[in-house]
Structures are given as C-alpha cells and as structure tokens.
C-alpha positions in Angstrom: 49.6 101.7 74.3 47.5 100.3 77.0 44.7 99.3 74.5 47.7 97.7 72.7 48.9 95.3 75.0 45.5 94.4 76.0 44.6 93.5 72.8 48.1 91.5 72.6 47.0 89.2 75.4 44.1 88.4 73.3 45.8 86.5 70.5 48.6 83.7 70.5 51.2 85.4 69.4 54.3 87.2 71.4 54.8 90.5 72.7 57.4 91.9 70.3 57.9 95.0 68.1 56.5 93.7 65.1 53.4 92.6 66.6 53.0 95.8 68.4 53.6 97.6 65.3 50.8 95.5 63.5 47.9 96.2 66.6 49.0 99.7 67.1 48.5 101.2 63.7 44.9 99.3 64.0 44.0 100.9 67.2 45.5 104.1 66.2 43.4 104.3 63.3 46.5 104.8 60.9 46.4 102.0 58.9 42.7 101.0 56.6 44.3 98.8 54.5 45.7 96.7 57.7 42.7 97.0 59.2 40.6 95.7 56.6 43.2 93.0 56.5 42.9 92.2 60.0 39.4 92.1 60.2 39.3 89.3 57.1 42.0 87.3 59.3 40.0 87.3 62.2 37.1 85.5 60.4 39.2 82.4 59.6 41.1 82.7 62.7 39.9 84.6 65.5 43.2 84.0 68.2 46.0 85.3 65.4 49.1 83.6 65.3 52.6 84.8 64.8 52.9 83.5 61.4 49.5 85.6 60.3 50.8 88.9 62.7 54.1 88.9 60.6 52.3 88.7 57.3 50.5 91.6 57.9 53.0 93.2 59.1 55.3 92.4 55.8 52.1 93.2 53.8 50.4 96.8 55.1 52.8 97.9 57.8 56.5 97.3 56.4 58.1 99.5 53.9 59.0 98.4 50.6 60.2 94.6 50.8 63.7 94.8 50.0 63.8 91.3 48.8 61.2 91.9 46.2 62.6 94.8 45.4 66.1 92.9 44.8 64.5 90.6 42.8 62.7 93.1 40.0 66.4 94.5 40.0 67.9 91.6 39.2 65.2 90.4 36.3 65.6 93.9 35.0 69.0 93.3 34.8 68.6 89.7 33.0 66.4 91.6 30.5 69.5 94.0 29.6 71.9 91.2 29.3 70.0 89.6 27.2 69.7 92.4 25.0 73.4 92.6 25.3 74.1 89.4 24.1 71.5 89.8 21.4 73.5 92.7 20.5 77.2 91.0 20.7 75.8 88.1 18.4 74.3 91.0 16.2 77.6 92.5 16.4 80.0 89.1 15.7 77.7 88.6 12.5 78.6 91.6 11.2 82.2 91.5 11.5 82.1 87.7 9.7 80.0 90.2 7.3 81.9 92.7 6.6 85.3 90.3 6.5 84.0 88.5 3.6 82.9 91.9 1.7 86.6 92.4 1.9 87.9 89.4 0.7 85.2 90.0 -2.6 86.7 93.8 -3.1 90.3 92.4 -3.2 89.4 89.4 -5.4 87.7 92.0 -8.2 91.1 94.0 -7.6 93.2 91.2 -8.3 93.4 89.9 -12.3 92.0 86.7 -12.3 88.9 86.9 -9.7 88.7 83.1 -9.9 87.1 82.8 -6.4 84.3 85.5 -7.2 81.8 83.1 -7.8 81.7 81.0 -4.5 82.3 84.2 -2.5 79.1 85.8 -3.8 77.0 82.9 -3.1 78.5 82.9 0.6 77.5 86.9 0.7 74.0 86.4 -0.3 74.1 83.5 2.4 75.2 85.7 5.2 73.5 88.5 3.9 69.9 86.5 4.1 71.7 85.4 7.8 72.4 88.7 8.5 68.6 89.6 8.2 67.1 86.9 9.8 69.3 87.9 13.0 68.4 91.5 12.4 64.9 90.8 12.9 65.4 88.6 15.9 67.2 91.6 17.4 64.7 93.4 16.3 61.8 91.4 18.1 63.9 90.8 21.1 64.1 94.5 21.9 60.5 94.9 21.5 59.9 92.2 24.1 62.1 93.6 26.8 61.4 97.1 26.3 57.7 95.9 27.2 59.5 93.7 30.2 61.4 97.0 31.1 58.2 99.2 31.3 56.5 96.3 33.4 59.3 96.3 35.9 59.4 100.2 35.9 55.5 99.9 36.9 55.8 97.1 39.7 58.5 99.5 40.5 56.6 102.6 41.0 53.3 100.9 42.5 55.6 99.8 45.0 56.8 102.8 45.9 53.9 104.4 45.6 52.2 102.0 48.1 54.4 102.7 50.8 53.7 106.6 50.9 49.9 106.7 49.6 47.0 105.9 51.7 44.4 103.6 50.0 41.5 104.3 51.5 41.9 108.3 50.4 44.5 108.0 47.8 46.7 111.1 49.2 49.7 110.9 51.1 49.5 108.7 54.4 52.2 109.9 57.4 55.4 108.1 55.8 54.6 110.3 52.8 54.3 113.6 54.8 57.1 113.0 56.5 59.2 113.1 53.2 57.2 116.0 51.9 57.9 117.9 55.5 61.6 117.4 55.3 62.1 118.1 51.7 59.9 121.5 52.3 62.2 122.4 55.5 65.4 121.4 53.6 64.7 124.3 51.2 64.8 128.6 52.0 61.4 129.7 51.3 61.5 132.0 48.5 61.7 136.1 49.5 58.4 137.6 51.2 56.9 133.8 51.7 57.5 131.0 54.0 56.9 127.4 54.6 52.8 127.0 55.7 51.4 123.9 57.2 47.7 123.3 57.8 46.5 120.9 59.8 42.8 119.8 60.1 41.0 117.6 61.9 37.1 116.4 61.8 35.0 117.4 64.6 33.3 114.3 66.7 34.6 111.8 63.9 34.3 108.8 66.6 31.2 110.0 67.2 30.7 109.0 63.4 31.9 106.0 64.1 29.7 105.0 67.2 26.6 106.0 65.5 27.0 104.5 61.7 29.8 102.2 61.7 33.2 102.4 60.6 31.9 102.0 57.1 30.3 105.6 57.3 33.4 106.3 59.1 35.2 105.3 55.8 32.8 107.0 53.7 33.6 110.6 55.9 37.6 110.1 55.6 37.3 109.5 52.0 34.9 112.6 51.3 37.0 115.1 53.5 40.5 113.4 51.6 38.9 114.4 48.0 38.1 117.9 49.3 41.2 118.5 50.3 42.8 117.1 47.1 40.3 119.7 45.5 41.0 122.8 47.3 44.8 122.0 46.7 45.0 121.2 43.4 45.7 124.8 41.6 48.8 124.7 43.2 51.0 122.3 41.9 53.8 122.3 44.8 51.0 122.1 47.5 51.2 118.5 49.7 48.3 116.9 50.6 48.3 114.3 53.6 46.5 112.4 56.0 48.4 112.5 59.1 46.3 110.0 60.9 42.9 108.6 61.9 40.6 111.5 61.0 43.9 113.9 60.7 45.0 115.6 57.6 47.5 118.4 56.6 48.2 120.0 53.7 51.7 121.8 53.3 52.1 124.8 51.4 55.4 125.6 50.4 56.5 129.3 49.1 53.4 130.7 50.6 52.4 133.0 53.0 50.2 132.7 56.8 47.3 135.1 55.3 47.3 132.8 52.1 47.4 129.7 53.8 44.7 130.8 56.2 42.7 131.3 53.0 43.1 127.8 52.1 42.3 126.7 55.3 39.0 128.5 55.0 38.3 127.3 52.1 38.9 123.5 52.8 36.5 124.3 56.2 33.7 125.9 54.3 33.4 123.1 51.4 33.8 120.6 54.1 30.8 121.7 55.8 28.8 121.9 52.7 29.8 117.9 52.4 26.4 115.6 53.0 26.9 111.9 53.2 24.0 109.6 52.2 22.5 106.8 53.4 22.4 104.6 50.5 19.4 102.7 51.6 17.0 105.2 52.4 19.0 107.7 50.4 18.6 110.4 53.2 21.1 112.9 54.5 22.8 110.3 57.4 25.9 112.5 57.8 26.9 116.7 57.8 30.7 117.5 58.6 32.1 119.8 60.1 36.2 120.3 60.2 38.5 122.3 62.7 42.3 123.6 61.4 45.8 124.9 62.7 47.4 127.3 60.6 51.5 128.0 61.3 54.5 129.9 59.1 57.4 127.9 59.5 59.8 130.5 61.3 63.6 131.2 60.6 65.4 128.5 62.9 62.8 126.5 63.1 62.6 122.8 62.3 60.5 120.5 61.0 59.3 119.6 64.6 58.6 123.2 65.5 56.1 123.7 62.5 53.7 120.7 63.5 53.7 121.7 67.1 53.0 125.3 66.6 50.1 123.7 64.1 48.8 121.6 66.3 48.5 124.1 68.7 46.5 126.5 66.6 44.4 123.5 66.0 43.8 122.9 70.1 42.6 126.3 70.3 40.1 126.2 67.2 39.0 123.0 68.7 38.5 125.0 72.5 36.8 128.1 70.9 33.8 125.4 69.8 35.0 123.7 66.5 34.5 124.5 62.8 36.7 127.0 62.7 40.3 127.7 61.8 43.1 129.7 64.1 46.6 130.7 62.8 49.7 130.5 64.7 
C-alpha cells in the first residue's frame, strides 16, 4: 500500500478507490494485461491523468461492463423481434391464404361456380406471394441465427475475460474465487475431501531483477502450462493463478495423499522446465517451485482451506524450497 500511494503522488490524478485499484493490481503483480496497458500509456503520457486511470480501470481491472453487456441484451432482443414480426407477417399471409382456399371449396360446392375463375387466378397470386414471403422468412432466420451466435460469442469472451488470465490462460483470482466457493458449497463425496494446492516459484523477483520482466513473463507462462498439464486427466480439477508468481490448483472429491501426488508431480516437471535465451539460444533460466498441500476439514470454510495451504507452503519454503509439505 505504501508503494501505492507513492506511486499515486507521481501522476496527476486523485487519490480515490478507482485509481488505487488501477496501481495496486500493477504493483501487486496481479494484473499483466493492465500492466502492459500501463506501460503503453506511459509512453504517450508519462504523468497519467484521471481520464486515462479510469480507462484502464474500465478496461483490465473492472468486471464485465454492465452497460455493454445491456446493450448486446438488448440487440439480441431486436434480433428476436424481428424474427417475430417476420413470423406474424408470415403468419397474417397465411390466414388471407387459407380464407381464400375456403371461399374456392364453397364455390365448387355450390351449383353454378361462377366466381371460380377469378378466385383461382387470386390463389395462384397469393400462392406465388406466399413463397416469396416464405423465402424471406426463410433468409431472415438464417441472418439472425448467425447475429444470435455472434452475440452468444461477445457474450462468452466477455465473461470469459473477466475470470481468465491472459498472460497464462487459466483462471486469474476472480476465477478461483468462484471455483473455491462452488467446491466448498458442495459435501465431498464419501472417503474424499476438498484438496487445495498452492504453489509458488522460488526467487521469481529474482527472475525478474536479473532478465527482465519479459523472462519474468516467459517463467509465469511456462509454470501456468505445466500446471494445466499435470491437471488435465481430471476433468473437475481447477487450475489458477492466485497472483504474481502464485498458483493453486483445487482438487475437488480427492484425497490429501492424492493431492500430494499431484503436487509432486507439478514440482518435479517444473524443475525439469529450461527457459531459453532466444538470442544466444542458451539455457538463461531453470525453475524450481515450492507447494502447500491442505484437505478441507468438516466445518471448515473456504477461508480456513487457503490459510492452512498457505501455511504448508511457509514451511516448504523454511525447509529450503523445492519441495512440497501437506497440512
């Protein structure tokens, strides 16, 4: 918080909750897409603004605008009128249709179908009608099907923007958080609990200070696809990163020997990981990674299960790193 507000009274912009928000997910590491963001708005304006500071904040920091979101509901909804009225007119056709297909049945019944004639000329008429509109019916619902599945997308990107993190492409925090409380929410099946693992690279700012934050990028987004690989054979199993060089995987259904297995796993592949130098294509980087293993206990909430994690984590980190302790 301290780094925040000197960082604040850097810029012209006021000390409120939105521009707090914006520097502290920077600082905190949290947020790669902001600060990729920030670091473009710096070039063209190195003392940000308010205006700029609320426009990142709108665009990497917010959740879903609910504006935007309004406004695909309501095209969406334009699209289905329109196929309703498409529809009605469809429908009003028909009815003039079918009227007149009347009136010809009760003119053959009568004895002298004098009008026969003229009605079957205004048949063939509608009927040619009746077909044009068909197809235009037709067409139209083609057209906003294809509208419908574009809105469904924009839709689901933007959901799925607000709980995946670019840089790795797993869950960021706002995503674990829903994960976590949709795993508590649920009795763990009998002779199993609820598992959480969390993991965190050894002497990651170390990384940093060395190479760069581009390495630093490089490390996050190796260790992310490890984890996404030692997860998925189990479909239910939650992959996150909980923030800066922080990740967690949740297991639910599972027990504390088997997640410790998975733990191990995810440590040993890690460690195997070698980032390049792309210039002189020699090994610049070797990883290692430290992890927390805890059951989720009866009575416990979702609270409970991180810190006893992040406990086991603190003493694999004391007992000299690469290594993984279970709570």
């Amino acid at each position: 918080m301290r780094q925040v507000v000197a960082v604040m009274g850097q810029h012209n912009a006021a000390f409120n909750p939105v521009n707090f928000a914006v520097w502290y997910e920077h600082l905190a590491g949290i947020n790669s897409r902001l600060t990729q963001a920030l670091v473009l708005a710096q070039q063209t304006e190195p003392q940000l603004s308010d205006a700029t500071l609320a426009r990142l904040h709108q665009e990497c920091v917010a959740e879903p605008d609910a504006q935007s979101m309004q406004q695909v509901s309501q095209q969406l909804q334009r699209v289905m009128t329109g196929v309703w009225g498409s529809a009605s007119r469809a429908g009003e056709q028909a009815g003039s249709y079918e009227g007149q297909l009347n009136e010809l049945v009760q003119e053959f019944k009568s004895d002298t179908p004098l009008s026969v004639q003229p009605l079957i000329t205004r048949i063939l008429d509608e009927t040619t009608q009746m077909g044009q509109t068909a197809r235009e019916l037709s067409s139209e619902v083609t057209l906003c099907r294809l509208e419908i599945d574009r809105l469904s997308h924009e839709l689901t990107r933007a959901l799925d923007e607000a709980l995946i993190d670019p840089l790795t492409g797993i869950l960021n925090r706002k995503g674990f958080d829903q994960s976590l409380a949709a795993m508590v929410g649920i009795s763990p099946k009998n002779g199993t609990s609820h598992c959480m693992i969390l993991f965190d690279i050894d002497l990651f700012k170390k990384v940093n200070d060395l190479y760069g934050h581009v390495m630093g990028d490089r490390v996050i987004q190796a260790v992310g696809d490890t984890l996404k690989a030692c997860a998925a054979h189990q479909a239910s199993h939650s992959v996150a990163r909980y923030g800066g060089e922080e990740f967690v995987i949740l297991l639910p259904d599972c027990t504390l020997e088997l997640a410790n297995q998975v733990a191990e796993t995810v440590r040993q592949r890690t460690k195997s990981i070698k980032i390049r130098d792309r210039r002189s294509n020699s090994i610049a980087v070797s990883i290692t990674i430290s992890g927390g293993v805890a059951a989720l206990r009866p009575g416990d909430q979702a609270k409970a299960l991180i810190e006893r994690a992040d406990r086991a984590l603190y003493q694999s980190k004391l007992a000299g790193r690469d290594r993984i302790t279970a709570c």
